[in-house]
C-alpha positions as CSV (number, residue, x, y, z in Angstrom):
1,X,121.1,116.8,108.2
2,X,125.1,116.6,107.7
3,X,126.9,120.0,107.9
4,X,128.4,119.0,104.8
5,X,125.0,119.5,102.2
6,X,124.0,122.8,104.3
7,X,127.1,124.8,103.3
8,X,127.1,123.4,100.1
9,X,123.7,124.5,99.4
10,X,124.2,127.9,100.9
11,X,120.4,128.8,102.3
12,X,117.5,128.3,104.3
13,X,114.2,128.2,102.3
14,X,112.3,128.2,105.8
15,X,113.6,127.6,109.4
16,X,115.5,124.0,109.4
17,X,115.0,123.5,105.3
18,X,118.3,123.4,104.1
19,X,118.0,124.6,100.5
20,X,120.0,122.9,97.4
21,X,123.4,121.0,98.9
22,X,123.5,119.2,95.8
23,X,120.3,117.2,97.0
24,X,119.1,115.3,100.3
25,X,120.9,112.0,99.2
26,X,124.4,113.4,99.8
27,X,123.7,114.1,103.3
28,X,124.3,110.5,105.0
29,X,127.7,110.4,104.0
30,X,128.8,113.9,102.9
31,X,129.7,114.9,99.5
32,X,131.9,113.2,97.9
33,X,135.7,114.2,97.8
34,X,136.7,115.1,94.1
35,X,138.9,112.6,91.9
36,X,142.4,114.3,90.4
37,X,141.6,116.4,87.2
38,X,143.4,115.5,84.1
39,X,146.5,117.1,83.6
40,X,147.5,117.3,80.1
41,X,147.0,115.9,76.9
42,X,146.3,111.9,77.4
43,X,144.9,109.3,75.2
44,X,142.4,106.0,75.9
45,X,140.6,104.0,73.5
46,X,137.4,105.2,74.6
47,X,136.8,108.6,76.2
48,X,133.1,109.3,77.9
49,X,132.0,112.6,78.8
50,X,130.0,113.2,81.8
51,X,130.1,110.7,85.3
52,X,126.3,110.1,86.0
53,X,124.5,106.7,85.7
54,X,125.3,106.9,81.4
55,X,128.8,107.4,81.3
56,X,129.5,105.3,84.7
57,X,127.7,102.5,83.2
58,X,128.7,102.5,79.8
59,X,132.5,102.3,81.2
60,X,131.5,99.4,83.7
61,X,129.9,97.2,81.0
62,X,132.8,97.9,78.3
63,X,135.5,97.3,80.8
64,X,133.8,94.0,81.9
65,X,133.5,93.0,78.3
66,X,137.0,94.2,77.1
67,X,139.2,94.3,80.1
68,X,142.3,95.7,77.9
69,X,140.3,98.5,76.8
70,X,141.7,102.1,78.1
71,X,138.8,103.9,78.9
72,X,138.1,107.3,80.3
73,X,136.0,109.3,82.4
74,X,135.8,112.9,82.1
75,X,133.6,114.8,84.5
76,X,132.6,118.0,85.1
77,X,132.2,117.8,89.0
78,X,132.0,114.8,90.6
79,X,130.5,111.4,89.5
80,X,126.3,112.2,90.5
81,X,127.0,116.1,90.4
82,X,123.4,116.2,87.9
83,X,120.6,114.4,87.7
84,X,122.4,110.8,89.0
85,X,123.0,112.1,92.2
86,X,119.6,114.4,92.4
87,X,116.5,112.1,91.0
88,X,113.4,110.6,92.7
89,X,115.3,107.2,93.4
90,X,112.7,105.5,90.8
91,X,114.3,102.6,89.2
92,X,111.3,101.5,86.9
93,X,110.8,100.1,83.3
94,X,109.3,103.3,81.8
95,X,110.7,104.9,78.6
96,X,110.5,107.9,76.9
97,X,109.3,107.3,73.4
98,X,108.1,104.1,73.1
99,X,104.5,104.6,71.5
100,X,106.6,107.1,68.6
101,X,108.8,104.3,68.2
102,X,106.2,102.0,68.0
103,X,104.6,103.9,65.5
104,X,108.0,104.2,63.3
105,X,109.0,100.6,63.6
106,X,105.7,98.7,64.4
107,X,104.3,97.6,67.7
108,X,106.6,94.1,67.9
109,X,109.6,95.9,68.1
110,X,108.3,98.6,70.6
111,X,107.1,95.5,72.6
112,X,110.6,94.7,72.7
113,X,112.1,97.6,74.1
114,X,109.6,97.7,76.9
115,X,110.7,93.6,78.2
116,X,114.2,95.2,77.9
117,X,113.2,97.8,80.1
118,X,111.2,95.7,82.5
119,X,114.4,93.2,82.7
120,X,116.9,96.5,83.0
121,X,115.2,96.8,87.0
122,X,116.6,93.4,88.1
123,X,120.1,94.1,86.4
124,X,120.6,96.9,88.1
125,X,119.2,95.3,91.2
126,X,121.9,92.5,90.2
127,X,124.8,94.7,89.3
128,X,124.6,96.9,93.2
129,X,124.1,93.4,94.6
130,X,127.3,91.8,92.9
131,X,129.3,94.5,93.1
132,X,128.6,95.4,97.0
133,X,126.9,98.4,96.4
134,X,124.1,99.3,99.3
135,X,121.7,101.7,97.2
136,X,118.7,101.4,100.1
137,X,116.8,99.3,97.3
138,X,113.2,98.0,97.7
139,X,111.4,96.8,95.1
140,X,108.0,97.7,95.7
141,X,106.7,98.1,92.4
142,X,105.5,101.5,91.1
143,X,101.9,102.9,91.6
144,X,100.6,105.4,90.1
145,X,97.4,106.7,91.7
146,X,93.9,109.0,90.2
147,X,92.3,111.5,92.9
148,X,89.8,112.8,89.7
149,X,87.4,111.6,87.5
150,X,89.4,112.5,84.3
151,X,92.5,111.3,86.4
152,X,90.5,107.8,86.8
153,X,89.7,107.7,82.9
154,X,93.1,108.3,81.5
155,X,94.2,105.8,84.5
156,X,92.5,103.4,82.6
157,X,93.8,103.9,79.9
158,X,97.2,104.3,80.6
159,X,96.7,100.7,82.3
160,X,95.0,98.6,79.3
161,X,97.7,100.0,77.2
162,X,100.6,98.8,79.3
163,X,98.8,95.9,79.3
164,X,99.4,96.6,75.4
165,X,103.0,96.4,76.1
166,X,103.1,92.9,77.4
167,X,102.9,94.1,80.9
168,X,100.7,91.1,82.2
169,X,101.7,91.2,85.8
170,X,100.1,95.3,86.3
171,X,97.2,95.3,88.1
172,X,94.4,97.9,88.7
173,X,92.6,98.6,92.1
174,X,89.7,100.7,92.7
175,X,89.5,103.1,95.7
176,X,89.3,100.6,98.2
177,X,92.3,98.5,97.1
178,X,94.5,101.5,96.7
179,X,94.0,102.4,100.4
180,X,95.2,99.1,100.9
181,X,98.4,100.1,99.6
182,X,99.0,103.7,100.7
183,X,95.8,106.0,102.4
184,X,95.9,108.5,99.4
185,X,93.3,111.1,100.2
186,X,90.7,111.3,97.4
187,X,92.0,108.3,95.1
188,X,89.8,106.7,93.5
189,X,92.0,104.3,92.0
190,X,95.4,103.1,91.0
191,X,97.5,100.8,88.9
192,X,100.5,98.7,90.0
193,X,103.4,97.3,88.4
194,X,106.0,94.9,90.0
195,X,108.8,96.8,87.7
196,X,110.5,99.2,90.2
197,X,112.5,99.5,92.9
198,X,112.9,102.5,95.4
199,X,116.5,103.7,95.9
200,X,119.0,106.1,97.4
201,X,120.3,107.8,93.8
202,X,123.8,109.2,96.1
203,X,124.4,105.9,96.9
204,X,124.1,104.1,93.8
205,X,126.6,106.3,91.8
206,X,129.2,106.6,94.4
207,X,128.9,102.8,94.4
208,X,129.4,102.6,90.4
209,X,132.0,105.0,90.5
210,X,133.9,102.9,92.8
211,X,133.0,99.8,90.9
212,X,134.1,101.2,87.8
213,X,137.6,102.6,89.3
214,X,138.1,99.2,90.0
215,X,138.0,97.5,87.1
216,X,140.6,99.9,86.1
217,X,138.4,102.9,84.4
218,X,141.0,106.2,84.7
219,X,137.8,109.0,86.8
220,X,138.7,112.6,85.9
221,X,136.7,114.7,88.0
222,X,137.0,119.0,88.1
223,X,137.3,118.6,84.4
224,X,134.7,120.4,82.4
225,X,134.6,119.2,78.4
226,X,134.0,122.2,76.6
227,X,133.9,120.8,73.2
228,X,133.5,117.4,71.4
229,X,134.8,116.5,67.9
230,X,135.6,113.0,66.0
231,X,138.3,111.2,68.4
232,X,138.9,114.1,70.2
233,X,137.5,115.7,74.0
234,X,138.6,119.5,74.9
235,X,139.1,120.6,78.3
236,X,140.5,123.3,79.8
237,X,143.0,121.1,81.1
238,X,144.2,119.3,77.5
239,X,142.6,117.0,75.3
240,X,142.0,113.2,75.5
241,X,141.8,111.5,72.2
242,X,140.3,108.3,71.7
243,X,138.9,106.5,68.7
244,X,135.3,106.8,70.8
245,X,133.9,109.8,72.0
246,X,130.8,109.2,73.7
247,X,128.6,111.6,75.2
248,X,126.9,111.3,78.4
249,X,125.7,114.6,79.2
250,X,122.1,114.3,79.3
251,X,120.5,117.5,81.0
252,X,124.3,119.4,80.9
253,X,124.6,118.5,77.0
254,X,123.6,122.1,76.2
255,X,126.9,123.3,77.4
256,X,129.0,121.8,74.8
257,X,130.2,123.8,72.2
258,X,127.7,123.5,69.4
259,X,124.7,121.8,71.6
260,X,122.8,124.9,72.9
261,X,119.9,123.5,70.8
262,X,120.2,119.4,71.0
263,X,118.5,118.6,74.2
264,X,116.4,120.7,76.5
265,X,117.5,120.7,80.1
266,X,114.2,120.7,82.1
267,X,114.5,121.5,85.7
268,X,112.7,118.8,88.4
269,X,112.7,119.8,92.3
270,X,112.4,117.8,95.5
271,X,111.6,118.2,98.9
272,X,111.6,115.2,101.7
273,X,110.2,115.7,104.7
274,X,111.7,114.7,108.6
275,X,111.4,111.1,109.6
276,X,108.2,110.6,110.2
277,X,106.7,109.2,113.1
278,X,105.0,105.5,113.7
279,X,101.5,107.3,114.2
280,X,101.9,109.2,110.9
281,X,103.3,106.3,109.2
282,X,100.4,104.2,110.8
283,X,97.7,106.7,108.9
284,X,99.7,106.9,105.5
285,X,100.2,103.4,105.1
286,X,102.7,102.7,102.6
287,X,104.2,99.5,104.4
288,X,105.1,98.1,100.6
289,X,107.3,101.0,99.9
290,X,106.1,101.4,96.3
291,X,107.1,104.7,94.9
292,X,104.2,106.3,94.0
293,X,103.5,109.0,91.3
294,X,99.9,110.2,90.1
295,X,98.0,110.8,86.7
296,X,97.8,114.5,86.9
297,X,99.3,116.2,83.7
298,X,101.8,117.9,85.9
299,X,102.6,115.5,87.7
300,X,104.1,114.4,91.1
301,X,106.6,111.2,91.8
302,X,107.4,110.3,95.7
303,X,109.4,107.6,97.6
304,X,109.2,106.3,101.0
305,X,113.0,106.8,101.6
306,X,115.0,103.8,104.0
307,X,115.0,106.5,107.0
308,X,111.4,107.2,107.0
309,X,111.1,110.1,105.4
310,X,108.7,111.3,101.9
311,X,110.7,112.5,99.2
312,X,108.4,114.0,96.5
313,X,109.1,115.9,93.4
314,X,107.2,118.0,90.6
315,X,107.9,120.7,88.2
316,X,109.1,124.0,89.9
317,X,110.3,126.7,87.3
318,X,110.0,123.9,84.5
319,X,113.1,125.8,82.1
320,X,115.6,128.6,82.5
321,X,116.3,131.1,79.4
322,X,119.1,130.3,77.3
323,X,118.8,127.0,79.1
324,X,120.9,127.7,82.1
325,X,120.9,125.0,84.8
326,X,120.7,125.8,88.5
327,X,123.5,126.5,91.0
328,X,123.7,123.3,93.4
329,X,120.4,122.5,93.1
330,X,119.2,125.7,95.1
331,X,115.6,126.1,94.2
332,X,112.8,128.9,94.7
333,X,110.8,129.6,97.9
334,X,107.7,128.8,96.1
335,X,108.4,126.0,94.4
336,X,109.2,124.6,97.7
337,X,106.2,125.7,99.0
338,X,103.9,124.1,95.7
339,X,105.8,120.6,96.6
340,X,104.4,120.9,99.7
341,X,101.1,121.6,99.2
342,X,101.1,118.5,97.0
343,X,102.4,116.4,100.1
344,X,99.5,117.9,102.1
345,X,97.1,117.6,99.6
346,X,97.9,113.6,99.3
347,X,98.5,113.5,102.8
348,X,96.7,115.7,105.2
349,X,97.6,114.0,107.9
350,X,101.2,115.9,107.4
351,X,100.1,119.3,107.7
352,X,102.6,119.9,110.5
353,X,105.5,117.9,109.1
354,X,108.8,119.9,108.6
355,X,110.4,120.0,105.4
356,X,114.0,119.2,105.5
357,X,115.9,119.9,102.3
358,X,114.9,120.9,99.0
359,X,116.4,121.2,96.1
360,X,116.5,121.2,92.2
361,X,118.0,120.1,89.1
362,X,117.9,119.1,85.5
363,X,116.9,116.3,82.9
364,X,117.3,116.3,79.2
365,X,114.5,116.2,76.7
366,X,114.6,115.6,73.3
367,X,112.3,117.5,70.9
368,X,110.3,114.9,70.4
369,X,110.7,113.5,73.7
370,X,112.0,110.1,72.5
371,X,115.5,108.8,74.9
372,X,118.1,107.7,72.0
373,X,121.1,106.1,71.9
374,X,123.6,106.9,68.9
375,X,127.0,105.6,67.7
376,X,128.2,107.1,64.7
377,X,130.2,104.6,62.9
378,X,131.9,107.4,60.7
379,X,133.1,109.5,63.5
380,X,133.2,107.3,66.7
381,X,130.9,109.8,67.9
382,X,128.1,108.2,70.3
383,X,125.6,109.7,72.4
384,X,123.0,108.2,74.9
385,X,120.0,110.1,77.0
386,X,116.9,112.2,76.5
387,X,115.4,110.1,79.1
388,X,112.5,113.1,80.2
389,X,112.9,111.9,83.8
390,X,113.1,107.9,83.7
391,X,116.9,107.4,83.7
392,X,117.4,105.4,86.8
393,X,117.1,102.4,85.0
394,X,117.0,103.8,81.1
395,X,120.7,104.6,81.7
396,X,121.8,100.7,82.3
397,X,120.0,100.2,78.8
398,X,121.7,102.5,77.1
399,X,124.8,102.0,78.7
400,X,124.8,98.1,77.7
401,X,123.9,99.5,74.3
402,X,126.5,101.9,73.6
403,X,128.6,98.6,74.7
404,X,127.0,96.0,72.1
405,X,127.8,99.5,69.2
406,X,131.1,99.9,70.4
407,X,131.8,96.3,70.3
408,X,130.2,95.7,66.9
409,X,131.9,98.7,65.4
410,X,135.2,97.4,66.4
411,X,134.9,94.3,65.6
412,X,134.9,92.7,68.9
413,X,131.5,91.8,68.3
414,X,128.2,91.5,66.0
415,X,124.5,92.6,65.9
416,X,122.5,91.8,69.4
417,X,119.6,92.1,70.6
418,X,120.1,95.3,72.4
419,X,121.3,97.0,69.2
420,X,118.0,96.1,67.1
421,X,115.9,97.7,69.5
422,X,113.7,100.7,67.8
423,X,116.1,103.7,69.9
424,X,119.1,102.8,68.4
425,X,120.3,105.5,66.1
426,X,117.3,107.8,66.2
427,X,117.1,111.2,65.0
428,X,115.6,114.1,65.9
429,X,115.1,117.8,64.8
430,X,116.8,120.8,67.5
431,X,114.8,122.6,69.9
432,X,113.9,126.0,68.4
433,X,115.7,129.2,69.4
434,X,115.3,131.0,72.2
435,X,113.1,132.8,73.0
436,X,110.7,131.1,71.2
437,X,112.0,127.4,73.3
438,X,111.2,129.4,76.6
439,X,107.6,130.3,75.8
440,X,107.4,127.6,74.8
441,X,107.7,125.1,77.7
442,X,106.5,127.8,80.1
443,X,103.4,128.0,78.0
444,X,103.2,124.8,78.2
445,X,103.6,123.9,81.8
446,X,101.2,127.0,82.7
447,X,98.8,125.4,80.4
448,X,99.0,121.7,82.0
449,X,98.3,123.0,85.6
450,X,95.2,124.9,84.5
451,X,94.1,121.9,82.9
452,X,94.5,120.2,86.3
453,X,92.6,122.7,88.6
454,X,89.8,122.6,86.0
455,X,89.4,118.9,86.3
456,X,89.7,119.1,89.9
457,X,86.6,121.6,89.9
458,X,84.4,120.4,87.0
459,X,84.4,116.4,88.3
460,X,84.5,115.4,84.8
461,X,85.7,112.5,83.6
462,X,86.9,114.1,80.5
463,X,90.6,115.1,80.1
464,X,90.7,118.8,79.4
465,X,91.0,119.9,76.1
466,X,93.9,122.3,77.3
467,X,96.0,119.3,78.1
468,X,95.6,117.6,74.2
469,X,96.6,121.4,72.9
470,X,99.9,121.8,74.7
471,X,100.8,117.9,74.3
472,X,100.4,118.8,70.6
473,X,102.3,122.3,70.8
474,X,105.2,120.0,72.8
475,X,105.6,117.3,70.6
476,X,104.6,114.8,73.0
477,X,103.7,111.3,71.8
């Protein structure tokens, strides 16, 4: 582990774990050093707040479509400070939303949303290829494994309805073909799709940042925006104003002056192991690097990373009050120590395997869970995100969206394809007050894990009723 991510996470969670550092992505090459902050009042003709995977996308795609363009970064950090630089390295074509939207707009145009997300993993594969950008990508598909018998039912039928979806190419394996594919202990059975990738998250938006510098994109880093308005983005610095103001915020978007309420920032944590050794390697499996997540309601999402390692992640302390996000990505001794029993539990052959780094941080969800993206052709306001976790490649979408509004709203372009689809210009109601948001999702987390130990003691193959209640009391679906 580089010197560099254990003094910026500032702990040890147990001997040789270095806790937060940002995340365990940063520590091949260090973090990164910070871009010049801005320096006065400046003007562009587009201005995007925040430097993950959004707003570094959304600037690469309008600045390859409209080369004059002046365009703007603003971030608070550095480019992959939040969730770009932190996630599970799962580039895959899911989407949060899609059965609501298919219920708003009809099934057809839901159906078309999901081929644009199952295209938006080669793009992105095409883009870091193109563009030089070595991100450790493998696609390996995505498989998603059941160790119960209610697991195994709502596997299923979670698989016929992607099927639903136009997914053709998924595939379902009993127990024996899923061992095939990775020794899960207890599965029973999995389903595959060829739509993902595994990747290094670090290395992809340090790459896109560079790409997108350049093309000529003017990167303000150590530049926190404290307030958007129509053609105009406040920082402590001065204020950049723009005809477009788009925000790119996603879990961080609760910071902004009037946005306590817009989108909740959920906290996710990771751990990844040491390298692990040919003979453990040899009784996992896992020689087709899939990522691999499960069907439990609180569920778990791992990678087999390019140095041999298992990164794995879960819900620790799901929200903080007021909705506060963490400090580097330091994260609690027993959230580490709940990660690890799940890496045990799938793997017992790991019992004795040293965790290296942990650490934390947040995503933004929506009230009713549904990822958006917005321009408003009144203001120049636009917005993208809500992605509940599946970013990696919703962000490219949304990016190549907020490109096709801004193009059509300025006349450098009509209605495409990618502005039709159900998410564009979606609404939704704010997240209650605290503290009522706060008992909320702890409520509701608490409720989802006792719904998963009862299943795991009762055998049965029918979901717990606990589950349907706090999917209800969340707004889910």
């Amino acid at each position: 582990m580089s010197s560099s991510a254990g003094a910026a996470g500032g702990g040890i969670v147990n001997s040789g774990t270095v806790n937060g550092g940002i995340s365990f992505w940063f520590t091949d090459d260090g973090l990164p050093a910070v871009r010049e902050p801005l320096t006065g009042d400046a003007s562009a003709d587009v201005v995007i707040v925040g430097g993950g995977y959004t707003g570094l996308w959304t600037a690469y795609y309008l600045k390859k479509a409209a080369p004059f363009l002046r365009i703007t970064v603003l971030e608070q950090k550095f480019c992959g400070y939040g969730a770009s630089g932190r996630n599970g390295g799962w580039l895959y074509n899911g989407v949060a939303g899609r059965d609501r939207y298919a219920r708003l707009h009809g099934h057809e145009a839901a159906v078309r949303l999901q081929r644009a997300m199952n295209d938006t993993v080669d793009e992105v594969i095409r883009v870091a290829a193109e563009e030089g950008v070595e991100a450790d990508v493998h696609k390996g598909g995505v498989l998603e494994v059941a160790r119960t018998p209610a697991q195994l039912a709502r596997l299923k039928a979670f698989h016929e309805h992607e099927l639903g979806y136009g997914e053709k190419d998924r595939e379902l394996y009993g127990a024996r073909e899923t061992a095939e594919r990775i020794r899960v202990a207890d599965a029973v059975g999995s389903s595959w799709t060829p739509h993902g990738a595994r990747l290094n998250p670090a290395k992809l938006v340090k790459g896109l940042a560079a790409a997108v510098e350049a093309l000529g994109v003017t990167v303000h880093e150590a530049t926190p925006v404290t307030e958007i308005r129509p053609k105009h983005a406040v920082t402590p610095y001065g204020t950049v104003r723009a005809p477009y103001v788009l925000r790119c915020t996603e879990g961080f978007t609760a910071s902004l002056k009037g946005q306590r309420r817009t989108w909740l920032p959920m906290n996710s944590s990771m751990i990844a192991t040491e390298p692990l050794s040919d003979e453990q390697w040899e009784a996992i499996g896992w020689s087709g690097r899939e990522t691999l997540g499960d069907m439990a309601h609180a569920y778990m999402y791992a990678q087999r990373t390019a140095d041999g390692r298992i990164a794995l992640g879960g819900r620790g302390v799901p929200y903080r009050f007021g909705s506060r996000t963490d400090n580097d990505g330091r994260t609690q001794r027993e959230t580490v120590e709940a990660l690890r029993d799940i890496l045990v539990g799938f793997f017992p052959a790991l019992a004795g395997v040293r965790i290296a780094h942990a650490w934390s941080g947040v995503l933004g969800v929506p009230r009713d869970w549904c990822a958006t993206v917005t321009l408003d052709r009144t203001t120049g306001l636009g917005w993208a995100g809500g992605y509940v976790g599946s970013g990696v490649a919703t962000t490219n979408l949304a990016a190549r969206t907020l490109r096709d509004l801004v193009q059509q709203d300025s006349g450098q372009g009509g209605r495409t394809e990618l502005t039709d689809l159900p998410w564009v210009n979606h609404k939704v109601r704010r997240w209650e007050p605290e503290p009522l948001r706060w008992l909320g999702v702890q409520g509701m987390y608490a409720t989802y894990r006792t719904a998963d130990r009862r299943e795991t003691l009762t055998h049965s193959a029918r979901s717990s009723r606990l589950a349907r209640i706090a999917d209800r009391v969340a707004g889910r679906g």
